[in-house]
N, C-alpha and C positions, 0 to 999 in steps of 0.2 A: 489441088487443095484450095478451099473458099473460106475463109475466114470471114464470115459475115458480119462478127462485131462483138461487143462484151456481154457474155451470157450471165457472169456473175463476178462477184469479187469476193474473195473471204478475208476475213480477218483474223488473228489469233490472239486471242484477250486474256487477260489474268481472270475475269470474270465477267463470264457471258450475259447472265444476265443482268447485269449493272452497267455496263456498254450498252444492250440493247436499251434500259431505263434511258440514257441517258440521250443515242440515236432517236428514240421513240417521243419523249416527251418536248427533247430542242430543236429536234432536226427536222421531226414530223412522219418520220418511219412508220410502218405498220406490222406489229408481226406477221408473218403471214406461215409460216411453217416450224416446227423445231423437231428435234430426234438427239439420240442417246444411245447407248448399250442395248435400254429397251426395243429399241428397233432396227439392232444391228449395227448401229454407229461403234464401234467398240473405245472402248478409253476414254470417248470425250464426248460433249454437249456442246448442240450444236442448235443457233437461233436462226431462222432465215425472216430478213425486214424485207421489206419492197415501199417504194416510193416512185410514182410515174416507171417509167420504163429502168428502175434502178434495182437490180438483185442485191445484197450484200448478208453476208453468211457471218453470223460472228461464234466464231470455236475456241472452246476453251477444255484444256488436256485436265480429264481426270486422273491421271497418273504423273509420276516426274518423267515417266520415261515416253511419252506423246511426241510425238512431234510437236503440238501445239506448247506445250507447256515450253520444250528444248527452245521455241521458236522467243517464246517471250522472258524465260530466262535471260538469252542473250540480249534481244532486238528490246522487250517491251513492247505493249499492245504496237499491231501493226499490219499493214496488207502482208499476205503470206502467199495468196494465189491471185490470179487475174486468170478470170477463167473466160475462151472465146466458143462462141460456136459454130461448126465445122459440118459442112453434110456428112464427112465420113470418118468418123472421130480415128476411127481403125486404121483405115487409110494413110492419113492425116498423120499417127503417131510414126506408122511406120516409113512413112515420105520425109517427115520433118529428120527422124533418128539416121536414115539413110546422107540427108545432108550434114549431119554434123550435131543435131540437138543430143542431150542426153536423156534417156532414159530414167525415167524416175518409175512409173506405176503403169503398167501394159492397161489394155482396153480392160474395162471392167462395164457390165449390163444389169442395171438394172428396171425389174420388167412390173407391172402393175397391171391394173384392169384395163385400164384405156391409156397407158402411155409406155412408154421405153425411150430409156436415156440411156446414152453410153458414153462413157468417161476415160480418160486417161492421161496422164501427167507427164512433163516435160520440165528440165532445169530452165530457168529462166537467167535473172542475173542476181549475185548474191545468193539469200535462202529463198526468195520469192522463184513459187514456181508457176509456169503456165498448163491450165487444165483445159483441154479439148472433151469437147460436152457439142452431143449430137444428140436430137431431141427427135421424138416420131410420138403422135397420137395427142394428148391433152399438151398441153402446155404449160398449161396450170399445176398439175403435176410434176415439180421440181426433183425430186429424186425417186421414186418411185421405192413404198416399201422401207424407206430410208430415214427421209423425212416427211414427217405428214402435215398437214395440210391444217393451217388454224384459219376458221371463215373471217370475213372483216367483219370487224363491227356496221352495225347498221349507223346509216348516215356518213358523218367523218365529213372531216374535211377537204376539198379541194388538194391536189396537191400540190406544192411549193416550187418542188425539184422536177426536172422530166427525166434526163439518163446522164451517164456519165461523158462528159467532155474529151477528157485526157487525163495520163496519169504522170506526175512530177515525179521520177528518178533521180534518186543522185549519188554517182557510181567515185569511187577512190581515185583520185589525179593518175593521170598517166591509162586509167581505161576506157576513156569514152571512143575513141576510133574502134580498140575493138567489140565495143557490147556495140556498136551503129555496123559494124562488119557482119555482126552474127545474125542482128536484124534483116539486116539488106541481104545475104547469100542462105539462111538457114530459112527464114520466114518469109521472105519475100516481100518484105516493104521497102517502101519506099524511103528516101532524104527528103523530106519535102521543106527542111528548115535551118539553116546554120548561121550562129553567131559569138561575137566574145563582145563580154561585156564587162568593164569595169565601171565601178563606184567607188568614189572616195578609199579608193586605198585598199580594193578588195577586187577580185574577177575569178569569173565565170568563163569558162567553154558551153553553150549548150547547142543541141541536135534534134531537132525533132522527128522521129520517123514514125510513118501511119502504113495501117496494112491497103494493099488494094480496092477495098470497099471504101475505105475510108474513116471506117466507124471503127479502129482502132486506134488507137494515138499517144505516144508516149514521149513525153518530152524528158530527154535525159539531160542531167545538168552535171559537170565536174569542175570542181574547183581550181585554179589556177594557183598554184603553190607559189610561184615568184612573185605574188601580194601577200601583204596580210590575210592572217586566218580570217575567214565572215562565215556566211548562215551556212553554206555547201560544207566546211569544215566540221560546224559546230554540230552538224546534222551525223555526219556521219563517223566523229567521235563517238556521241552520244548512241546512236543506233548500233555501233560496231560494225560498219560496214556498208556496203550498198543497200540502196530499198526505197518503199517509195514515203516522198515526204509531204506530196500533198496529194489529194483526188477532187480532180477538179469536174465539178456539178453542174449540167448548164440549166438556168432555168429561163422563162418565157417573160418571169416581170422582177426584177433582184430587188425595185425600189420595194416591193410589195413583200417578196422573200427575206429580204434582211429587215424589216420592221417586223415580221412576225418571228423571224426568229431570233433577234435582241430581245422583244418583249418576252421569250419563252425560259432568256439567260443563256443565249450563244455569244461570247465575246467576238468582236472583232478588230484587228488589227487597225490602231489608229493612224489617222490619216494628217499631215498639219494640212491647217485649212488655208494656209499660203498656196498650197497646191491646185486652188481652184479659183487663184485669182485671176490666174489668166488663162484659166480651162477650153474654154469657148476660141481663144486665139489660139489654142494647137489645136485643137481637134475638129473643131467645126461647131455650127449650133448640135448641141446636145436636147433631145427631145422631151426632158426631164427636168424636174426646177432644179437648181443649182443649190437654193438652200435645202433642199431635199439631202441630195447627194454629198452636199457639205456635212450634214448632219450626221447620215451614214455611213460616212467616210467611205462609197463607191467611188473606184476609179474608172477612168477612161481613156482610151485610145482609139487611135484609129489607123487601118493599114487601107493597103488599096479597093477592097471591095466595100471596106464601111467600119461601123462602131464598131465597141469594144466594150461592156462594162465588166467591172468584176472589182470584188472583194475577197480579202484573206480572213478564216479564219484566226483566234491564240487558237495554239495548240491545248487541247484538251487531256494531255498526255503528262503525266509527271516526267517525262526525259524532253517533252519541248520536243519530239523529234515526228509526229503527222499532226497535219492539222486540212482544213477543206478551204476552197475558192469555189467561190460561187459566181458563174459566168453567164451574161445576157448579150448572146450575139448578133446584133443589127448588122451584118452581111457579113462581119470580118471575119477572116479565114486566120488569125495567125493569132500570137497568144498574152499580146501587151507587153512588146517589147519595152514601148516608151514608160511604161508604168514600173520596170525592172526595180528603179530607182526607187522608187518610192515605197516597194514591197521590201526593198534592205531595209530602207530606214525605220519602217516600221518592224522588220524581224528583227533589226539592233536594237532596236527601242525595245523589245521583251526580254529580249536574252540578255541585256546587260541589265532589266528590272528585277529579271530572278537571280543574277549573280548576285545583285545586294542584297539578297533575302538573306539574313541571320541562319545559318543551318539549325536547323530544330523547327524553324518557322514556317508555317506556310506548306503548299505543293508545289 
């Protein structure tokens, strides 16, 4: 089994198309596909964006009884699938289920003029599941028969984003050994990251494990219950359980990405600018002005092969519970650890802004 890397992501929304508006016009998404009932999809509507090498599929359950809908009744808009691709989707499902995976949805083919894709589903952790998607012929061709195909508009812009990073997990105290067990003996990835981190009166366990290529990456986070409740708690209150809380985005220039997408009205997670007094003394010369990044509230780190920039989305979610990081990697392999700090502060600084919202007030 090869797992080559992330073919798509999906999402399950209260309403597809008002997420995609929203991906589309601050994110800088482009539709590139959609499908229904009309085309075989049954119960639900379904939008596919793309951005650089970035798939994301937003579903929304025409009936109460969808999985989509079941998914956001509970959870709230949210990742629902992480889909990889496999040379042998078939193969693949039944290597994985032989180790230990559970069975969700056997191989299913669908076949078009110039392409075939074959699909099949697997438990992940929580409701999120993993879909195996093995591709032959177009490319371009996303579900053959299924979903069709909307052209780009002419011109457009550059894009912003290239592909996905990694994905932010965060699983209920007392499960992170075994969802990093199921990882490592079901999937075959690797530990390639372990730490505990406490802040001010709060701590973390996290893990990070990537598949063999490399181009999978899942950073799971559990909250340490012998601190005070923080963001790992308040996340998985609100979501009702494991899932993912952020989807980190790496782009080629963030000073450039996050100035177009604040001016498009993407909030992001402030920074105090005491944090950049002595920036340059931890990390090194930084290749970027300072009052740039001060403005920006971009952070920085640095591990043993190099930089680190990255910013947090606010969550764009009325439960506070996904939001994105946007990541520019100048050689570093690992995920801002030293930045940990400064991503609490600023996720207490929202979550204690909307507890003092007056209820009736506000999202």
């Amino acid at each position: 089994m090869d797992i080559r890397g992330i073919d798509h992501i999906e999402l399950y929304v209260g309403d597809a198309r008002q997420a995609a508006f929203y991906f589309g016009r601050a994110v800088g998404f482009r539709l590139s596909g959609q499908g229904g009932p009309e085309t075989g999809l049954a119960g639900r509507r379904s939008l596919l964006l793309s951005q650089g090498d970035i798939r994301m599929v937003l579903t929304t359950g025409l009936t109460a009884e969808h999985p989509a809908a079941r998914y956001v009744q509970r959870h709230g808009d949210g990742v629902a699938v992480i889909a990889v691709e496999v040379d042998d989707a078939a193969g693949a499902y039944a290597e994985l289920v032989a180790r230990g995976a559970t069975g969700v949805t056997p191989p299913v083919t669908f076949t078009g003029a110039d392409a075939e894709v074959v699909t099949a589903e697997l438990g992940g952790f929580g409701d999120v599941l993993h879909r195996l998607v093995e591709r032959r012929g177009d490319r371009r061709d996303f579900l053959p028969g299924a979903v069709e195909p909307t052209p780009p508009p002419p011109g457009g812009d550059a894009p912003l984003l290239a592909e996905i990073d990694h994905l932010a997990v965060c699983v209920p105290p007392g499960q992170l050994a075994a969802t990093v067990r199921h990882y490592r003996e079901v999937f075959g990835f690797a530990e390639i990251f372990t730490e505990h981190i406490e802040v001010d009166g709060q701590a973390m366990n996290s893990t990070v494990v990537q598949s063999p290529s490399g181009r999978v990456t899942l950073v799971l986070l559990e909250p340490d219950r012998g601190h005070r409740p923080g963001q790992i708690d308040a996340f998985l209150d609100q979501h009702s359980g494991a899932g993912v809380q952020h989807l980190g985005l790496r782009t080629d220039d963030i000073v450039g990405a996050v100035g177009a997408l604040a001016a498009r009205g993407v909030r992001f997670a402030a920074t105090p600018g005491s944090y950049y007094d002595e920036l340059e003394a931890r990390v090194g010369r930084v290749d970027a002005p300072l009052d740039r990044l001060r403005e920006l509230g971009v952070l920085v780190d640095r591990d043993h092969a190099g930089q680190l920039l990255q910013i947090f989305t606010e969550s764009m979610h009325v439960r506070r519970t996904f939001f994105l990081e946007l990541i520019e990697r100048r050689g570093a392999l690992t995920f801002g650890s030293g930045n940990i700090k400064a991503l609490y502060e600023a996720k207490e600084r929202e979550l204690a802004a909307t507890a003092a919202v007056p209820q009736g007030v506000g999202a």
